[in-house]
N, C-alpha and C positions, 0 to 999 in steps of 0.2 A: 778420184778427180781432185785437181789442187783447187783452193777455194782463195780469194781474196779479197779485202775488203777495200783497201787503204786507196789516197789519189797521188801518194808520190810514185814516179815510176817505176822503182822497185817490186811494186805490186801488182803491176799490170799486167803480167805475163798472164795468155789465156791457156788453161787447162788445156796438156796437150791432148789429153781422149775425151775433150767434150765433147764429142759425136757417139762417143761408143757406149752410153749408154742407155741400157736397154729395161720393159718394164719389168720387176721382177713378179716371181707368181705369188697375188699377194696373199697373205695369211689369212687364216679364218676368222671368223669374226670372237674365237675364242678372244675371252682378255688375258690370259696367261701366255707371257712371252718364251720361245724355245732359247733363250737367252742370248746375246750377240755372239756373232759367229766366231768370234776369236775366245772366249770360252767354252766354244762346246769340245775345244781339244786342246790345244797349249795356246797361250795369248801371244799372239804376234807382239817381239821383241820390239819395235820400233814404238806400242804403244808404252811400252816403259819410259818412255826420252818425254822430255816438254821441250819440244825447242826453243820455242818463245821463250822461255823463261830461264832455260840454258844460257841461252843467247845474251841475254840482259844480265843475269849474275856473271858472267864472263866478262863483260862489258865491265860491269861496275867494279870488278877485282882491278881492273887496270888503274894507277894514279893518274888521273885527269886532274889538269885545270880547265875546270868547265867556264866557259864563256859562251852559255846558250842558254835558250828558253829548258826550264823554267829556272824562275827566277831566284828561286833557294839555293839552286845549282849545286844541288847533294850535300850542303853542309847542315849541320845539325848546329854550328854557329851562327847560322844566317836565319833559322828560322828554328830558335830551340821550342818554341809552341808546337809548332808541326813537327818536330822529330819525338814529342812525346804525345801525339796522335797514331802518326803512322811509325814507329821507330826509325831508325837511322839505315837499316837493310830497306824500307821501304823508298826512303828516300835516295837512295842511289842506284835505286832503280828506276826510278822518273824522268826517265830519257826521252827527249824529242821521238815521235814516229820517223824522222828520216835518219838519223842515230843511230836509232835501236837497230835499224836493219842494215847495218852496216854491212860491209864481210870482212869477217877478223881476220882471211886467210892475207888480202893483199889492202885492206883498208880502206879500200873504191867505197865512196860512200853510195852508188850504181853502179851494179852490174846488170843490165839487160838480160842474161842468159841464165840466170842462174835461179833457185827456188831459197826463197828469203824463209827467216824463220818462223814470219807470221803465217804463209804462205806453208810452211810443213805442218803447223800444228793446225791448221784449220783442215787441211785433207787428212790428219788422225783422227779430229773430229767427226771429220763426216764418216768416214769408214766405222768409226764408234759408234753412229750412232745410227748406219744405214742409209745414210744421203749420198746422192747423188754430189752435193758440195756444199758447202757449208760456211758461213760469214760470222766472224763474230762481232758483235757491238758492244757500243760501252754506253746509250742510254738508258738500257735495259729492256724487257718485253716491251713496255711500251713504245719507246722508239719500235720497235719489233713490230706494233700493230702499227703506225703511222706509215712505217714501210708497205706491211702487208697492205694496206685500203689503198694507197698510193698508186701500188702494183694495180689495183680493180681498176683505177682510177684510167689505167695504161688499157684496158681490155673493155670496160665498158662504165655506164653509170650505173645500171641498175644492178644488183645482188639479192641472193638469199642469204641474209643474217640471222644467225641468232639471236634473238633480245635478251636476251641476259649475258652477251657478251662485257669485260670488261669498259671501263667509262675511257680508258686510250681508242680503244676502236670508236668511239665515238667521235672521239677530238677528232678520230683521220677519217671519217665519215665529211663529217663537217667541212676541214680544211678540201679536200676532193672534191666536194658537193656532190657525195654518192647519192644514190636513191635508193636503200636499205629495204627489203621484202621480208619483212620478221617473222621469224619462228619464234613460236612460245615454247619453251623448253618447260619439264615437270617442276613444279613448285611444290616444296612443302613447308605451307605455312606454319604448321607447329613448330617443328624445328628452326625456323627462318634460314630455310638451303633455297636456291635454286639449282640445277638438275642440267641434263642434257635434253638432246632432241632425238628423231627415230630415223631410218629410212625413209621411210612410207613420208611423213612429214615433209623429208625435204624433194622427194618426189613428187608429192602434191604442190610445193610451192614455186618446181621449176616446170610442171605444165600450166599451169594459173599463170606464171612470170615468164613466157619464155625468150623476152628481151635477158635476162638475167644472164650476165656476163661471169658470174661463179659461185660460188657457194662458202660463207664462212662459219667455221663452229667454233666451240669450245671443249677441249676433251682434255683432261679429265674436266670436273666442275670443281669448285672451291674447295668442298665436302667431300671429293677424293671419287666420284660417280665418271663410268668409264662408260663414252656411248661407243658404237657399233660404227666405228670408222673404215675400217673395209668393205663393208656394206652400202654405209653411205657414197665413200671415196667409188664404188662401182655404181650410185646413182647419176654421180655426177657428169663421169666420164660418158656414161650413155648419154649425157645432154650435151655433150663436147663443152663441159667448161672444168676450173679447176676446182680442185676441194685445199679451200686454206685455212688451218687450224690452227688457233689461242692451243696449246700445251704449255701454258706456263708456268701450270704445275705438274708438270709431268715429265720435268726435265731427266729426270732418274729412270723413266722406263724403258723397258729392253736391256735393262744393262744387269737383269738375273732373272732365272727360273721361275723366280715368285711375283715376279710384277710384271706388270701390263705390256702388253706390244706395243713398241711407241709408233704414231701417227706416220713417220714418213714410212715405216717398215709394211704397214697396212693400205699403201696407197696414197696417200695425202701428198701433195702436190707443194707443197711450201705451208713449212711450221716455223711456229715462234716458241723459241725454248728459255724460258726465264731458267737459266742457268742457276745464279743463286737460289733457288726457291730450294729446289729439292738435292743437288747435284754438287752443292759446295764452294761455289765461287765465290766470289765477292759482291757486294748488295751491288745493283746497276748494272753487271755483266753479265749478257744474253749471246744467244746465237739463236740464227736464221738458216734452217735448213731446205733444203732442195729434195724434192722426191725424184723419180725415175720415171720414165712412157712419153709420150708425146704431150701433155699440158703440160708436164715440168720441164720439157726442153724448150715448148715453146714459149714460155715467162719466165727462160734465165737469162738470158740476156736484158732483160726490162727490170728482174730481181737487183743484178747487177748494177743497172745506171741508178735506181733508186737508192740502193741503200751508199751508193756512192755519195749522192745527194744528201741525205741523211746524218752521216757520218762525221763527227769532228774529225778538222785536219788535226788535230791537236789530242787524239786522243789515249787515252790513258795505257801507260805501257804497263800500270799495276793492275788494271783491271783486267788489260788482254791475257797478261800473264796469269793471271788467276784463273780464266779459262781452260788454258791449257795443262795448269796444274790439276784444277779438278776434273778435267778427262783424264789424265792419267793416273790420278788413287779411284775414279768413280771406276775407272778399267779393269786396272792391274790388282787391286786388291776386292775381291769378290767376300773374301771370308769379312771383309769390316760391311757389308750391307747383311753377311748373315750374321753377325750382332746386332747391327741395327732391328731388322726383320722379326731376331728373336725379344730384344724387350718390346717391341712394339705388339709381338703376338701376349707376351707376356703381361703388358699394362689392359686390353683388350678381355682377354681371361678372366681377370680380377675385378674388370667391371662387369662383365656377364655372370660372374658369381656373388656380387654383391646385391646386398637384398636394397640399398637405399638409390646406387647410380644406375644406370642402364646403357646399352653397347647398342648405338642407333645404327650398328651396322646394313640391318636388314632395313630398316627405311631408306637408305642409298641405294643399294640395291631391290628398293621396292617395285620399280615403276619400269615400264618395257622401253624406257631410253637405256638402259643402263644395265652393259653385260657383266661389268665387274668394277673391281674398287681398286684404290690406291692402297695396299697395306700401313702406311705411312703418315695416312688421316686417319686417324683416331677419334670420332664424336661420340662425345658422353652426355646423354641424354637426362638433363637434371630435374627435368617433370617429378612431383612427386617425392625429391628429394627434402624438400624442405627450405630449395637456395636456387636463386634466378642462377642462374650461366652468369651472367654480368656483374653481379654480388660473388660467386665466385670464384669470378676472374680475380677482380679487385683483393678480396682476400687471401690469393692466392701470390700477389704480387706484394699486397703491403706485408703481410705474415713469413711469406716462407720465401720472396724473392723468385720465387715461380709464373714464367711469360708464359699466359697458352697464347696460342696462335688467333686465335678467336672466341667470344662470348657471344651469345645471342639471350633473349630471355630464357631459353628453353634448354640452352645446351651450350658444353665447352669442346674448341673444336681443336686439338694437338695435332701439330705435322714435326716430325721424327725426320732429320737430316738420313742420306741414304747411307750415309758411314758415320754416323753420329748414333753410337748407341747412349740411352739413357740411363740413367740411375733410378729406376722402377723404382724401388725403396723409398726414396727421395719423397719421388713425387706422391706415392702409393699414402703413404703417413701423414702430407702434408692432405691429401684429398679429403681425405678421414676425419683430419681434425676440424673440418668444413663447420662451420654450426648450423643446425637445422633449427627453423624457428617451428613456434608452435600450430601454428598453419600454414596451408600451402600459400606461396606468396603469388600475390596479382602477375600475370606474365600478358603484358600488353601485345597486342597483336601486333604480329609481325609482315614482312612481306606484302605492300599491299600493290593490288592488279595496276596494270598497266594506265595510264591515260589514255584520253581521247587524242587521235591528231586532228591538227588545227591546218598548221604550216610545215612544207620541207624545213628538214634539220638545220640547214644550211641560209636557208631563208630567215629562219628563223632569228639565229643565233648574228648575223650580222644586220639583223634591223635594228631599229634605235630604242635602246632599254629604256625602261622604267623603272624605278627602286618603290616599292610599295610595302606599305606592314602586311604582314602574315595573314590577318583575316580579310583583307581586299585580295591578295591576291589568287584564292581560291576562285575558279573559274575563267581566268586570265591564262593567256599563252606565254609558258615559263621560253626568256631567254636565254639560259643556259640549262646543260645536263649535269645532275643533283643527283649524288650515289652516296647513300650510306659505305663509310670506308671502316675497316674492308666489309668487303669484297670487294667494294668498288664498281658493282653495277648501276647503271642509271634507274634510279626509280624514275623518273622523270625527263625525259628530251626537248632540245629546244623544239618548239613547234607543237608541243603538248600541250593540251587545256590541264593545269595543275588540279586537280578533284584535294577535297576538303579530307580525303585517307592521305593523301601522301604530303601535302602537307602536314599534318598530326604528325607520321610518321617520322619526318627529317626533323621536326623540331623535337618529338621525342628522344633521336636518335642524338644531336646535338647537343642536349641537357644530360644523355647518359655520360657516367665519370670516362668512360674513353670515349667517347662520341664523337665521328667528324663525318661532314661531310662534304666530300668532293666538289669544287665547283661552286663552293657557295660565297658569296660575294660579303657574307655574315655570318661568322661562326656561329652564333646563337641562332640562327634562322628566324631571327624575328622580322626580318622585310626577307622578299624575294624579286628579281630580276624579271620583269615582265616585258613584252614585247609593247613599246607603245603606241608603235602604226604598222599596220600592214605593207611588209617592202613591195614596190614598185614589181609586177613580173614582169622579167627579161630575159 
């Protein structure tokens, strides 16, 4: 089905077989994918091409005198700063959106009739990745979730959320003025992960709720934990609403034998795929896919005006084109995810056989949210070792120039690009040379429970603040959502009674050498944002 994003009218043309699809029979609740169907026998030839990005290097071969936005207008003499950020190839291809889609056959900068080349690679996408149809964006998953809550926003106020959704799903809580019905997903506090949710959970919470106009998860979790989204996606649909899942790091699965079934292939009715995360684009470019059945037909068209809404008219032809480029090596080349796969099984090995690190594999998969893992997250368990996570972040970055993905006090969390293999060696020699002190060091508690609510989210957040120091503002309703980054979950919501843990906790987290957090009106966290009159209800 052709997908499209864009508001000039080049883009408009509606999918000619949007009716003809139908629900497929979804998968088991296995988390091992039977791989996308254009690998289980020769790769369909058309996912070799990137049009998008065909299109624009064709474009930019031609000698223009550019007299358009933007305003470098491809010289590398106009803005030699930016030609040695983005190089000089990057820069000539920063073409206006109504430009790019030109038709090189007769120059018509509109044809009505015709399928433009954003418009072909986002229907490779979707067929890559099992959708129904597929949008790509350039805010990134975030923009992604302001869309998805938007869309609830279209269907009803109230939902079943996860609470450990990402801190964007919040913002579009807010902006929507949704009424959020939280699921506690597994926590493990040692490690500082949070986890998925169950069937059974979201079952419970759409008879309890049954105004609840859909259901929103997260699958995978931060920590690489894969819940049972075919199971759930069949709870939902018995309640007649949709199932819309955070995969934004999951953007890599379904696309081999060894990793997970991704979300729309299982039933999920509209995914957010942070493309860069795991899939190879460029930081900020996502895609929004579309599932199959009757709740995904009946909110594509509402998918549609939103992410319209959403969308810069101005948006990026390097970031769309890096979409399309990473669908077609995350496709066409299978054998660069089995190098990745193999150092990632390879680094994994070596920490289940060392006597000082440990392979937190099995606490991901410890808990009955969670059928299977991301290959690709790697957590190494540093309890015992001698060295907080956070300490050996830090020396892993000042020493050897080595980024993990994550540090907690208890553990270092690696994610492995899905055709990015690594230099094991590397890393292996530099782990080792870790120094252990002579006791084990204090590992401050992490993760701490949820607040009281006080106020709606949305109430909350647009009454009139207060700026107070850190020990008044214990017991006070926090006006903004305050997430330890990353991961980027709220510990705190607006409309929360703040407890005297989570304050510890943000400002702990603030003082740590990477520390931030989201949302905070004071990098130090030494005042917080408090609600200072009860809004008026209307």
């Amino acid at each position: 089905m052709l997908a499209e994003t864009h508001l000039h009218p080049d883009t408009a043309t509606r999918p000619a077989n949007a009716d003809s699809t139908s629900a497929p029979d979804p998968a088991s609740s296995t988390a091992i994918s039977s791989a996308p169907a254009q690998a289980d026998s020769a790769i369909d030839p058309r996912q070799h091409t990137a049009p998008y990005a065909e299109a624009l290097r064709s474009l930019a071969a031609e000698g223009w005198q550019r007299l358009h936005v933007p305003a470098h207008q491809g010289s590398r003499s106009h803005a030699p700063g930016l030609a040695e950020v983005v190089g000089e190839a990057g820069m000539s291809i920063d073409f206006p959106m109504l430009f790019s889609g030109v038709d090189q056959e007769n120059w018509r900068m509109i044809n009505h009739d015709r399928v433009t080349p954003i418009m072909a690679a986002q229907q490779l996408a979707a067929e890559a990745w099992g959708a129904s149809r597929t949008w790509f964006i350039t805010n990134g998953a975030s923009g992604g979730n302001h869309i998805a809550t938007t869309v609830v926003r279209g269907l009803g106020r109230e939902f079943v959320l996860q609470r450990s959704v990402h801190s964007s799903v919040i913002d579009g809580v807010t902006h929507a003025e949704l009424r959020p019905h939280f699921i506690h997903g597994r926590v493990d506090p040692g490690l500082g992960s949070s986890h998925g949710v169950t069937p059974a959970q979201v079952e419970y919470a759409l008879t309890e709720h049954p105004e609840s106009a859909a259901v929103y998860l997260v699958s995978p979790s931060y920590f690489g934990a894969v819940s049972d989204i075919a199971a759930i996606a069949e709870v939902a649909h018995a309640h007649d609403v949709p199932l819309i899942v955070d995969e934004a790091w999951g953007s890599h699965f379904g696309m081999h034998p060894q990793l997970p079934v991704n979300a729309v292939r299982l039933g999920a009715d509209l995914v957010i795929s942070s493309t860069h995360k795991g899939a190879g684009s460029l930081a900020q470019s996502a895609m929004i896919h579309l599932g199959h059945g009757t709740q995904a037909r009946r909110i594509e068209t509402l998918v549609d005006r939103v992410v319209k809404s959403y969308q810069s008219t101005s948006s990026s032809a390097i970031l769309l084109s890096s979409l399309d480029e990473a669908r077609r090596h995350l496709v066409t080349h299978p054998e660069a995810i089995d190098e990745a796969l193999a150092t990632a099984e390879e680094i994994r090995t070596r920490v289940k056989n060392d006597t000082r690190f440990r392979d937190a594999t099995p606490d991901i998969l410890g808990g009955h949210d969670a059928i299977g893992n991301d290959p690709f997250k790697i957590v190494i368990d540093t309890r015992g070792a001698g060295i907080t996570g956070a300490e050996a972040q830090c020396q892993l970055i000042r020493d050897h120039r080595i980024y993990c993905e994550l540090a907690t006090p208890s553990a270092l969390l690696l994610l492995i690009g899905a055709t990015s293999p690594v230099d094991v060696d590397r890393f292996w020699t530099a782990l080792q040379e870790l120094p252990r002190s002579e006791a084990e060091p204090e590992r401050p508690i992490v993760l701490p429970g949820s607040c009281e609510k006080r106020l709606e989210i949305s109430d909350a957040y647009f009454a009139t603040p207060q700026t107070v120091p850190f020990a008044e503002a214990v017991g006070q309703v926090s006006a903004d959502a305050l997430a330890a980054y990353p991961p980027g979950v709220p510990n705190v919501l607006p409309g929360e009674v703040l407890s005297a843990e989570v304050v510890e906790f943000l400002r702990a987290t603030a003082a740590a050498p990477s520390g931030y957090v989201r949302g905070a009106q004071d990098s130090r966290m030494d005042t917080f944002n408090v609600v200072a009159e009860k809004p008026a209800v209307g």
